[in-house]
C-alpha positions as CSV (number, residue, x, y, z in Angstrom):
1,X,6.8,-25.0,-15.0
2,X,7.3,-21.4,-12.7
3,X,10.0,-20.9,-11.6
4,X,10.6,-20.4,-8.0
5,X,12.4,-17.9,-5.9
6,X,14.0,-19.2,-2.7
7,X,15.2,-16.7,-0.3
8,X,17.6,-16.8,1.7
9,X,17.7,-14.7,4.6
10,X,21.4,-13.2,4.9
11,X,20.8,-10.4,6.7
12,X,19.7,-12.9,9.3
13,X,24.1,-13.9,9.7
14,X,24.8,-9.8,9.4
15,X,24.8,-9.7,13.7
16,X,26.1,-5.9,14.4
17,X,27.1,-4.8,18.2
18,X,27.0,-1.8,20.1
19,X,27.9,-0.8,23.1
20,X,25.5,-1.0,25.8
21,X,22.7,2.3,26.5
22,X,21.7,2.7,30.2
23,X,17.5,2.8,29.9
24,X,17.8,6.1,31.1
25,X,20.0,7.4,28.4
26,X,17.6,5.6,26.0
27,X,14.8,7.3,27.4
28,X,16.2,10.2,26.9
29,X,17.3,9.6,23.5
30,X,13.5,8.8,22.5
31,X,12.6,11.9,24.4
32,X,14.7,14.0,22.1
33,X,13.3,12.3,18.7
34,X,10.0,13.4,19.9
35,X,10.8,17.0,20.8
36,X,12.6,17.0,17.2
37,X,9.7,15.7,15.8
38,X,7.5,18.1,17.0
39,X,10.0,20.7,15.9
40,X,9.5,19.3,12.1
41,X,5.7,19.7,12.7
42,X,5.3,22.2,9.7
43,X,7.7,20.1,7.3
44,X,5.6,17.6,7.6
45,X,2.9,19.3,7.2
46,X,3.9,20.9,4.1
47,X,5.1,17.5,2.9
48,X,1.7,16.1,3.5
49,X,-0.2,19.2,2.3
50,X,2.0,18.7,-1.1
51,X,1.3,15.3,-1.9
52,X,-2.2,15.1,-1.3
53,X,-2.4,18.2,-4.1
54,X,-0.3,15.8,-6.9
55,X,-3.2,13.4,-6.6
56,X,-1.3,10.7,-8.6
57,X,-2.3,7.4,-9.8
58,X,-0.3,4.1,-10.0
59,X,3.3,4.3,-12.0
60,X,2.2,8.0,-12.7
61,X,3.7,9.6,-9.8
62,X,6.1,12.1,-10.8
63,X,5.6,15.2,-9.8
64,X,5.6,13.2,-5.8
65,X,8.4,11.4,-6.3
66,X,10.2,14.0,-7.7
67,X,9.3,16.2,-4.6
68,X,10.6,13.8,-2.0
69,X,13.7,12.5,-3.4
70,X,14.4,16.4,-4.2
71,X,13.8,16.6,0.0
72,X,15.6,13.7,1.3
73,X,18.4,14.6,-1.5
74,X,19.0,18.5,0.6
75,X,19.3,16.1,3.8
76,X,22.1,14.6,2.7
77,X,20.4,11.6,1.5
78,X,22.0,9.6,-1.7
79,X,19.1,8.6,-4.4
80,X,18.9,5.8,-6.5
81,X,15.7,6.6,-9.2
82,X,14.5,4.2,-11.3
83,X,14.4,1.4,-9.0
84,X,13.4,-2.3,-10.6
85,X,12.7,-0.4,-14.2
86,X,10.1,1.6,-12.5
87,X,10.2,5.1,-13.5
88,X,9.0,6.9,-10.4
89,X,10.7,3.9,-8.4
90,X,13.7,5.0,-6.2
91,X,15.5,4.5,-3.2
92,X,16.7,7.1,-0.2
93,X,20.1,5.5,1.7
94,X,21.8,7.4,4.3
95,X,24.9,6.1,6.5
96,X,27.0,3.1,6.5
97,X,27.0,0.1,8.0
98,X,24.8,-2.3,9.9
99,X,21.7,-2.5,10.9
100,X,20.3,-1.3,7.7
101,X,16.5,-0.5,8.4
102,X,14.0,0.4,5.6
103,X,11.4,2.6,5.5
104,X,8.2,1.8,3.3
105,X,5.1,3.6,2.3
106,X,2.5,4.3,-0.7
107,X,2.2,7.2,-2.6
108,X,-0.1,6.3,-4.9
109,X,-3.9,7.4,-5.5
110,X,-7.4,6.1,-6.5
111,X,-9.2,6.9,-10.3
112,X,-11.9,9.4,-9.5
113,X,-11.2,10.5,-6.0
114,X,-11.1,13.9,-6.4
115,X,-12.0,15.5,-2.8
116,X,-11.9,18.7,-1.1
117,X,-9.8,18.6,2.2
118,X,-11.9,19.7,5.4
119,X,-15.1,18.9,3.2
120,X,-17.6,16.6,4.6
121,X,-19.8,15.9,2.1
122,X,-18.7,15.1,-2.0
123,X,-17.0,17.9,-3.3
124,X,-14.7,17.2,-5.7
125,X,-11.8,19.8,-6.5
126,X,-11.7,18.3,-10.2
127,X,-14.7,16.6,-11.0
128,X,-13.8,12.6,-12.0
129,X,-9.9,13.4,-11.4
130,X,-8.0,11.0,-9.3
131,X,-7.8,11.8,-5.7
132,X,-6.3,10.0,-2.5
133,X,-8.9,8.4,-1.6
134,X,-6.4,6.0,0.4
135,X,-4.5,8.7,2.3
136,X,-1.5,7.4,0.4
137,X,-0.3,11.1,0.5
138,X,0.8,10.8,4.0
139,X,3.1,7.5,4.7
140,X,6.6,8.7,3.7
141,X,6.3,12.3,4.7
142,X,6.3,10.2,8.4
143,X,8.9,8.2,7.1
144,X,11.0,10.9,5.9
145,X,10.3,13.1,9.4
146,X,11.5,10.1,11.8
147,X,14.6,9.3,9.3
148,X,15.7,13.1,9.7
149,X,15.2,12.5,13.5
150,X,17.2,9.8,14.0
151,X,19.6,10.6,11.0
152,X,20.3,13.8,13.3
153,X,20.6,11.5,16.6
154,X,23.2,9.0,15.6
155,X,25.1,12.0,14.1
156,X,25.5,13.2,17.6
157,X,25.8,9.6,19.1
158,X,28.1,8.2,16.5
159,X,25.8,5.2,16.1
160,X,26.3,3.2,13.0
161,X,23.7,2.3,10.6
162,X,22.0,2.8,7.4
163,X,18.7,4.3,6.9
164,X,16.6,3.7,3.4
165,X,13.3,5.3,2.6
166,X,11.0,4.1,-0.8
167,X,7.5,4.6,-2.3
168,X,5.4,1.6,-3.0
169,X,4.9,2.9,-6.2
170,X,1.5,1.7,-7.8
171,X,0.0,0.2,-4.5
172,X,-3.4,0.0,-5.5
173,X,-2.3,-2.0,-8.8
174,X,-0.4,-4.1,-6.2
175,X,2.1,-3.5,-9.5
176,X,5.6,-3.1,-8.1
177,X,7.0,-4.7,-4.2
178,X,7.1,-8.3,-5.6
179,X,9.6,-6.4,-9.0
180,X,11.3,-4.5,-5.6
181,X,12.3,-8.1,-4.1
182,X,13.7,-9.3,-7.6
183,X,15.8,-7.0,-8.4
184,X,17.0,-7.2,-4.9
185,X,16.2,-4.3,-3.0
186,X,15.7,-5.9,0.5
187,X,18.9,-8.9,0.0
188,X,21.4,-6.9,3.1
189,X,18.2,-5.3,5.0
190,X,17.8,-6.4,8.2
191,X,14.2,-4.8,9.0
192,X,11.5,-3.3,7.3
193,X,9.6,-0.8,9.0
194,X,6.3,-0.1,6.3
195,X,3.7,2.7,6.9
196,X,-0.4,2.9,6.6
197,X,-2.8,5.3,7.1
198,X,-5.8,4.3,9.6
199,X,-8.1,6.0,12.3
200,X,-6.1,4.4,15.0
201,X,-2.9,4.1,16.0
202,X,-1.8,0.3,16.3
203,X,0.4,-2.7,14.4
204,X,0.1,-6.5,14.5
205,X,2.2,-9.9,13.9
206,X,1.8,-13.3,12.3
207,X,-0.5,-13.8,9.4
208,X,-3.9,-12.7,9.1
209,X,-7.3,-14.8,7.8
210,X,-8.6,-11.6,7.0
211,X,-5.9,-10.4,4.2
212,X,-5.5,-12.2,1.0
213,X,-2.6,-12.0,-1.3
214,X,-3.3,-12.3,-5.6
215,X,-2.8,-11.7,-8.8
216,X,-3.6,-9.2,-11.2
217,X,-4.4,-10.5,-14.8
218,X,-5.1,-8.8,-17.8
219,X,-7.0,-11.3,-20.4
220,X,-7.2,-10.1,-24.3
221,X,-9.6,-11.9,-26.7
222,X,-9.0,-11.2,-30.5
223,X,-11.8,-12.0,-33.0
224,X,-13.0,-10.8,-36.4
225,X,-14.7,-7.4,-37.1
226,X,-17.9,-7.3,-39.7
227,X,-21.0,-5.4,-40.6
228,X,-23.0,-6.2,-37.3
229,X,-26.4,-5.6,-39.1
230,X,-25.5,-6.3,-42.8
231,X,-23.7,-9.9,-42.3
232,X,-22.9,-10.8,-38.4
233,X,-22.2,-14.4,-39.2
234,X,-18.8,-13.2,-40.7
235,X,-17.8,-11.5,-37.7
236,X,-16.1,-13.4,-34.4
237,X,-16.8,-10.9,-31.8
238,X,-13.7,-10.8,-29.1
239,X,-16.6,-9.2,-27.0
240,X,-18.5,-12.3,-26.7
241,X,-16.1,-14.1,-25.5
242,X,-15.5,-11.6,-22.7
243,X,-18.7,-11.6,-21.7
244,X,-18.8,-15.7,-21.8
245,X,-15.7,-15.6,-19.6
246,X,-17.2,-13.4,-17.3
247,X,-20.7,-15.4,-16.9
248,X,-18.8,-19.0,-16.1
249,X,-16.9,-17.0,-13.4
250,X,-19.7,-15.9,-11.9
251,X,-20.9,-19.2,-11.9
252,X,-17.8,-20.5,-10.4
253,X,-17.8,-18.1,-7.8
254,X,-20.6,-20.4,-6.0
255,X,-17.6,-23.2,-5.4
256,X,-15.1,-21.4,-4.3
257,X,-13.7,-20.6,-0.3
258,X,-15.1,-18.3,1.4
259,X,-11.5,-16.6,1.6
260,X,-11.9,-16.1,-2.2
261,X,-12.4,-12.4,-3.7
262,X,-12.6,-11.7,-7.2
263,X,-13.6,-8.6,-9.2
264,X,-13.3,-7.7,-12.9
265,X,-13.4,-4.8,-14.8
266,X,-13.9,-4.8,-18.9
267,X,-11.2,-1.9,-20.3
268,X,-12.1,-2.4,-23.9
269,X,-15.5,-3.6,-25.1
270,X,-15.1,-3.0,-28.8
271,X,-15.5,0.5,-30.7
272,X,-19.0,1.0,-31.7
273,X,-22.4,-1.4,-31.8
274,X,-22.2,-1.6,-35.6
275,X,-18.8,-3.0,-35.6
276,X,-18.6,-6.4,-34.4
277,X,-15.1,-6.6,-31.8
278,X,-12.8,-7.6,-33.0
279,X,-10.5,-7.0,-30.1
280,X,-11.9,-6.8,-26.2
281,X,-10.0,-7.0,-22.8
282,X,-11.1,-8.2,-19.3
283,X,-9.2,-7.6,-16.4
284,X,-9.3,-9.6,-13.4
285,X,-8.1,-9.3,-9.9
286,X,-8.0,-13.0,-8.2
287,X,-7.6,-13.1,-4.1
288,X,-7.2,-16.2,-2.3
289,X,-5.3,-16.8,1.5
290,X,-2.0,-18.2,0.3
291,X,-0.1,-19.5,-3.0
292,X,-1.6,-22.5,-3.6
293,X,-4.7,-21.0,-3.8
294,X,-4.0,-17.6,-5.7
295,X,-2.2,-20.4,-8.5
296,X,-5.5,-22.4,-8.5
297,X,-7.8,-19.8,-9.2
298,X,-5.5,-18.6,-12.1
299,X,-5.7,-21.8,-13.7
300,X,-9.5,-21.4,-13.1
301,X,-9.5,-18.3,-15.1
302,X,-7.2,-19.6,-17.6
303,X,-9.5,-22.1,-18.2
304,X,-12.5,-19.6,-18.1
305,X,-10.8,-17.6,-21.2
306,X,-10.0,-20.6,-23.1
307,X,-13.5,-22.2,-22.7
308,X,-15.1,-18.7,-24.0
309,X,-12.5,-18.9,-27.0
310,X,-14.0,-22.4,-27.9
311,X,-17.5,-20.9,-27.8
312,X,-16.6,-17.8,-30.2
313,X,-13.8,-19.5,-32.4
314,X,-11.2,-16.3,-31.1
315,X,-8.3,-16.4,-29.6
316,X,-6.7,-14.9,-26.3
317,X,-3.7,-13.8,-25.0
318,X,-2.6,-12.6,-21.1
319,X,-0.3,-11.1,-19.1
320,X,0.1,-9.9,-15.7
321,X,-0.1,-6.7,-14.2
322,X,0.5,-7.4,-10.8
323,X,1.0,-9.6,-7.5
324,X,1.2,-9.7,-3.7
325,X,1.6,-12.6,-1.5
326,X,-0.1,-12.4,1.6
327,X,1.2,-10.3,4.6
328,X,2.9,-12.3,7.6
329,X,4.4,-9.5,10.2
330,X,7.2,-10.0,12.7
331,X,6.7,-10.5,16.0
332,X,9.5,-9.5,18.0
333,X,9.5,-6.1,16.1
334,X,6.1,-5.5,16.4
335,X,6.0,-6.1,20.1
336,X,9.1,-3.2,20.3
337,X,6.7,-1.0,17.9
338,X,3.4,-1.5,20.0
339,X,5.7,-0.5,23.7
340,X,6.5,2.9,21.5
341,X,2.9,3.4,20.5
342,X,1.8,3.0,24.2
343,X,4.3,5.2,25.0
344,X,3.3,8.0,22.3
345,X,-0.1,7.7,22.3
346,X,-3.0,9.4,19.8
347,X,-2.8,12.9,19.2
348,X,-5.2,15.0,20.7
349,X,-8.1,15.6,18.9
350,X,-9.7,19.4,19.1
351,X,-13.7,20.0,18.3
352,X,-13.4,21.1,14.7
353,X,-11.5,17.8,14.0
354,X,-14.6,15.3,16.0
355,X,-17.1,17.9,13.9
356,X,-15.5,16.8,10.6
357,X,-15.4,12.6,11.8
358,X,-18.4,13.1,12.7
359,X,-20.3,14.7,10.3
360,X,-18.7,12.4,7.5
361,X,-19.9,9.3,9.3
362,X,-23.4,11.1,9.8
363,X,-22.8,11.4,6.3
364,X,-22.3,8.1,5.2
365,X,-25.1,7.0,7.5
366,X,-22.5,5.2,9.9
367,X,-21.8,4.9,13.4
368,X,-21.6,8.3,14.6
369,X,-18.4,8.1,17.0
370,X,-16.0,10.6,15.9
371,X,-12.1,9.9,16.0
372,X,-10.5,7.7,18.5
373,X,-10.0,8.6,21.9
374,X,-7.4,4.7,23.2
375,X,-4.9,3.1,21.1
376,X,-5.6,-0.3,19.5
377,X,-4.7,-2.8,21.8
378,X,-2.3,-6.0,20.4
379,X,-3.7,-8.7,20.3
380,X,-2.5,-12.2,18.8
381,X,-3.3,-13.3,15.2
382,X,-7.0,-15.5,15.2
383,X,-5.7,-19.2,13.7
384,X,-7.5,-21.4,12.2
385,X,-9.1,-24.2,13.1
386,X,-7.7,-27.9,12.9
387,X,-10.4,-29.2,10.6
388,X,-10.6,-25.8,8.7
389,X,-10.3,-27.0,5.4
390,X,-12.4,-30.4,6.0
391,X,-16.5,-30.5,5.3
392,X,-19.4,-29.7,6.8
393,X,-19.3,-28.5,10.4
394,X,-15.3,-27.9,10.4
395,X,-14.7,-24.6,10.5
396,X,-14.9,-22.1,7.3
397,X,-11.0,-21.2,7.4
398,X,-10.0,-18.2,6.2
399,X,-12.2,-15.6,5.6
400,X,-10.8,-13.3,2.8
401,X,-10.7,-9.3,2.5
402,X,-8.1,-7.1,0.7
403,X,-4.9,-7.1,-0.3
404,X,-1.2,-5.0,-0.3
405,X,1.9,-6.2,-1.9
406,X,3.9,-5.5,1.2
407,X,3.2,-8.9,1.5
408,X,6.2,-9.9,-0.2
409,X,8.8,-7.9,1.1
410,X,7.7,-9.7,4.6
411,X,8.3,-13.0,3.4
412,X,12.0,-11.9,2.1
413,X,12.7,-9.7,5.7
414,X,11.2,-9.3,9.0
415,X,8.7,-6.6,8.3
416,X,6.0,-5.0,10.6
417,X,3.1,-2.1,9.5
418,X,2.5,0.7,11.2
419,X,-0.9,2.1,11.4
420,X,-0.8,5.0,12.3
421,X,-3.7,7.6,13.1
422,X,-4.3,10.2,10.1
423,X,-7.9,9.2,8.4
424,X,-11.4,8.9,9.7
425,X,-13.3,6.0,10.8
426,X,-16.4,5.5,9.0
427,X,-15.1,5.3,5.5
428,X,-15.9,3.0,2.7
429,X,-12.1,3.1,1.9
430,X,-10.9,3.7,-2.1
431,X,-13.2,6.4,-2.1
432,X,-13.6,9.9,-1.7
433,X,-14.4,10.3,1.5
434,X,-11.7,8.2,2.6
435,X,-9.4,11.6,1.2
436,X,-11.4,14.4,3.5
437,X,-9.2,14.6,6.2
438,X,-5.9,13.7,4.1
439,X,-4.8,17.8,4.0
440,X,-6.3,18.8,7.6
441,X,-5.0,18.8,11.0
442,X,-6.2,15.5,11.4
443,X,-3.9,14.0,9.1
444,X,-1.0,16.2,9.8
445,X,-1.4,15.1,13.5
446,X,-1.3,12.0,12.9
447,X,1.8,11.7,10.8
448,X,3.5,13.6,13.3
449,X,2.7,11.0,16.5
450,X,3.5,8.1,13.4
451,X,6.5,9.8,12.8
452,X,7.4,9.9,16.9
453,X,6.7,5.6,17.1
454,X,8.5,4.6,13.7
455,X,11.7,7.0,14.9
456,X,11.6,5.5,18.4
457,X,11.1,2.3,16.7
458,X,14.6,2.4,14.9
459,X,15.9,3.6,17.6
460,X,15.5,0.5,19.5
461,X,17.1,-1.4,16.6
462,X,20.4,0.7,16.1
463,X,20.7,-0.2,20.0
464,X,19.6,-3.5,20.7
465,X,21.3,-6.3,18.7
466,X,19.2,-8.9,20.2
467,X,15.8,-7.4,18.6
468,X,17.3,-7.9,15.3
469,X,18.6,-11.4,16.7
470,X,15.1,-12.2,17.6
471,X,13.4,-10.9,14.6
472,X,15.3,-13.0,12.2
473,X,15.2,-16.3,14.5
474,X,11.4,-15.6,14.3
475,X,11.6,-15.5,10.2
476,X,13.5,-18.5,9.9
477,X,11.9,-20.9,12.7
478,X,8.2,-19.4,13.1
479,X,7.0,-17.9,10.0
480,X,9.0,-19.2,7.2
481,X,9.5,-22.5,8.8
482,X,7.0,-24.4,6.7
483,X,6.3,-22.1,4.2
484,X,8.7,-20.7,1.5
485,X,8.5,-17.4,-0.6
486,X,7.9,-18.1,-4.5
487,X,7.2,-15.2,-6.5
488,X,4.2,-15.2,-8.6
489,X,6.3,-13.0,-11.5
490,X,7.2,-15.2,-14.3
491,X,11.1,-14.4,-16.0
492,X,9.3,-12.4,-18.8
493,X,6.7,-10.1,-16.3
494,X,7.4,-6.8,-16.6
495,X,6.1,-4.1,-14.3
496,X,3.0,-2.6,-15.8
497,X,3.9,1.3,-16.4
498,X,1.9,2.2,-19.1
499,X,-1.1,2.0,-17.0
500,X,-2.9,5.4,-15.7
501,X,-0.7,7.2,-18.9
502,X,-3.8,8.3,-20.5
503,X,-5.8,9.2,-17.3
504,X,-3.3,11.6,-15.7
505,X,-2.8,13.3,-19.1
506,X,-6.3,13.8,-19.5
507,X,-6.3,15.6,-15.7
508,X,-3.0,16.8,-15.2
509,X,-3.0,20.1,-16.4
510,X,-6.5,21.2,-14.5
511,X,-4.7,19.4,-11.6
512,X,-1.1,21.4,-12.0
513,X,-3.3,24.7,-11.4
514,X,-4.1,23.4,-8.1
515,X,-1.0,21.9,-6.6
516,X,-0.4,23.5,-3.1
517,X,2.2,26.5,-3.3
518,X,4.0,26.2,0.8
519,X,5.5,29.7,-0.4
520,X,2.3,31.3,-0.6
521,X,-0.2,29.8,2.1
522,X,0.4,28.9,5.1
523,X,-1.9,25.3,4.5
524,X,-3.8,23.7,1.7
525,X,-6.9,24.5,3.2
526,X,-6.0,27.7,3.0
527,X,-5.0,27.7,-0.3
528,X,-8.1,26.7,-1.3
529,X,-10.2,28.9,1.1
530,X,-11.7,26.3,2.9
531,X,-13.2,26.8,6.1
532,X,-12.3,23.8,8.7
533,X,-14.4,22.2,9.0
534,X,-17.2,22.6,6.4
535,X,-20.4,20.3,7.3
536,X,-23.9,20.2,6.1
């Protein structure tokens, strides 16, 4: 039987007060975090500039988390590394006191991404090397500019409060939040304030039908090696049984919901073709729209692996590399958010930056429509039908897409994402065009007008009580009301941070020669002698 986690919100009892702010002081106050955010302009710059040219994959990111924590150390900041048992895991605190607000974003980068900035066409800088191909370079540089913002602005004020800033180390493994929330990183936080690149500016609440959550699952077949020419009856090949196991769910795939998505890669398929396997690995990633269903198609490939084992007489093991619940937002602290987002706007695009946007998407043979010109509007959460889960004719529920672990942080706090404007539309995402403008202007203007909502943001909870009031009367009555947090990690899980070790060893010291030197060059573009933009 798993074992379940129950959460109990006690932030939620952790009220703080403050004296009252006239709205025009307010005003002013967010007036002054933008002008010092636009004073920071070329620190974060630098800081985005400097993490796009670690290009570093899941649990591998060193060198980046070395760099910020080395930053937000200077500022006064007091750093906790190894987070959870996760080596490039840590946490930023500064201050004392309640509301304690956390700051969240990814750092992490996708396998063969490699991509010069300002570029828009392929054009790797190390051919096959990881790249980010998310834009995960950019997410706590914002952070870290809005923290120094309002760190400096309840210095002067005398506001109490404690600000925390950490990596979602291994994103794209979904590999690490759900190890975050056990070991207790988010048990006194009162609000969660996570990051995202996008080509818009915007954030949401509730829960969304087109998000799944999963679970990551790493199966191992063991058979027996022989001659594969010269006697092949003595040999039980582990391969076979991968490939068996792979066949039946594709089969399955047929009768499962629509909101299902499930992908698999094979990591070991034996040695060489005259050697039957005697060892082979599969690894699956299984999505579905909530817990219930992530468990059931678990047991579905449980079942999958032990049915191939009874066709190939092998055996099979499995453990789990991974896990995110899927994402339910707060709605009173989104609906602050989206007034500052109004409020600051989307930066303003010059021509070189619509000639990139729109030469990628010519590119990519997309809609040609460069980069944004009106913030996303809010709107509510699309729910489901009544008869959504009945038969024929009633509706096909939930309808499935990708997934991010910050999932379960929002079921153990009230959290909210901010998308915030620093990519392209047009992209295929995980890719490497989805990295072009990740060291240009667009991206540094983007984290800048980011940096101006998530500081203005936390503003407005070091000085209204009542949002924070709200936000956890929302968690406890609305979104956790019927529904309770268990984790999917079992006592013995581990986080997974052996993976990428051989990758990034294989790439790292072509990569090193390339990391951007601020002392030198005024941007990475420049560095590299790139003319922005370059198009076909």
């Amino acid at each position: 039987m798993r074992k379940l986690l129950l959460v109990t919100p006690m932030a939620a009892l952790c009220l703080y007060a403050q004296p009252r702010t006239s709205p025009e002081k307010e005003a002013a106050m967010k007036a002054d975090l933008a002008g010092q955010i636009d004073a920071m302009k070329k620190q974060a710059q630098v800081m985005v500039d400097s993490v796009f040219s670690f290009g570093e994959l899941g649990f591998q990111e060193f060198e980046t988390s070395k760099y910020l924590t080395g930053i937000l150390e200077k500022e006064g900041f007091k750093i906790e590394r190894g987070v959870a048992g996760i080596p490039t895991a840590w946490v930023a605190s500064w201050g004392s006191g309640k509301p304690v607000i956390s700051l969240g974003s990814d750092i992490d980068d996708i396998p063969q991404a490699s991509q010069k900035p300002g570029v828009a066409y392929h054009d790797p800088l190390i051919e096959g090397a990881p790249g980010h191909g998310e834009g995960h370079n950019s997410g706590v540089p914002l952070n870290i500019t809005a923290a120094l913002a309002v760190k400096k602005l309840m210095e002067r004020e005398h506001l109490p409060g404690t600000i925390r800033l950490w990596p979602g180390v291994a994103e794209e493994l979904v590999g690490t939040k759900a190890y975050y929330v056990r070991a207790g990183m988010f048990k006194d936080v009162d609000v969660c304030l996570f990051t995202h690149v996008a080509a818009n500016m915007g954030v949401s609440w509730g829960a969304s039908l087109n998000q799944n959550g999963l679970v990551s699952v790493e199966y191992m077949f063991k058979g027996e090696s022989a001659h594969a020419a010269g006697a092949p009856w003595r040999g039980r090949s582990a391969l076979d049984a991968v490939e068996l196991m792979d066949v039946g769910w594709n089969f399955r795939r047929e009768h499962l919901r629509l909101a299902q998505r499930s992908h698999y890669v094979i990591t070991n398929g034996g040695d060489q073709p005259n050697v039957v396997p005697p060892n082979a690995t599969v690894w699956y990633y299984f999505r579905e729209a909530d817990y219930d269903h992530i468990m059931d198609m678990w047991r579905i490939g449980d079942n999958m692996a032990k049915a191939a084992t009874l066709m190939t007489d092998t055996t099979y093991t499995s453990r789990l590399l991974g896990s995110a619940w899927p994402g339910h937002f707060n709605r009173p602290i989104a609906e602050a958010m989206y007034e500052n987002i109004k409020k600051v706007g989307l930066p303003q695009w010059t021509e070189d930056d619509q000639t990139l946007a729109k030469a990628l998407q010519k590119e990519l043979k997309q809609r040609v429509v460069g980069l944004p010109a009106k913030v996303q509007e809010m709107r509510p959460p699309r729910t489901e039908t009544p008869n959504d889960f009945g038969g024929e004719g009633q509706g096909v529920g939930p309808t499935g897409g990708g997934s991010d672990d910050i999932g379960d942080v929002s079921w153990n706090v009230p959290t909210v994402t901010l998308r915030f404007p620093a990519n392209m539309p047009g992209g295929p995402g995980h890719n490497w065009a989805n990295g072009i403008a990740m060291a240009t202007p667009i991206a540094h203007k983007g984290v800048v007008a980011g940096a101006k909502v998530q500081a203005m943001t936390m503003l407005d909870i070091l000085l209204h009580p009542d949002l924070v009031k709200n936000a956890w009367d929302y968690f406890n009555n609305v979104q956790t009301k019927e529904v309770k947090y268990k984790s999917f990690l079992r006592p013995d899980d581990k986080p997974a941070i052996w993976l990428n070790t051989e990758t990034m060893a294989r790439y790292r010291p072509a990569m090193q020669k390339m990391y951007y030197d601020a002392s030198k060059y005024d941007t990475y573009l420049q560095q590299l002698g790139i003319k922005y933009p370059t198009v076909r």
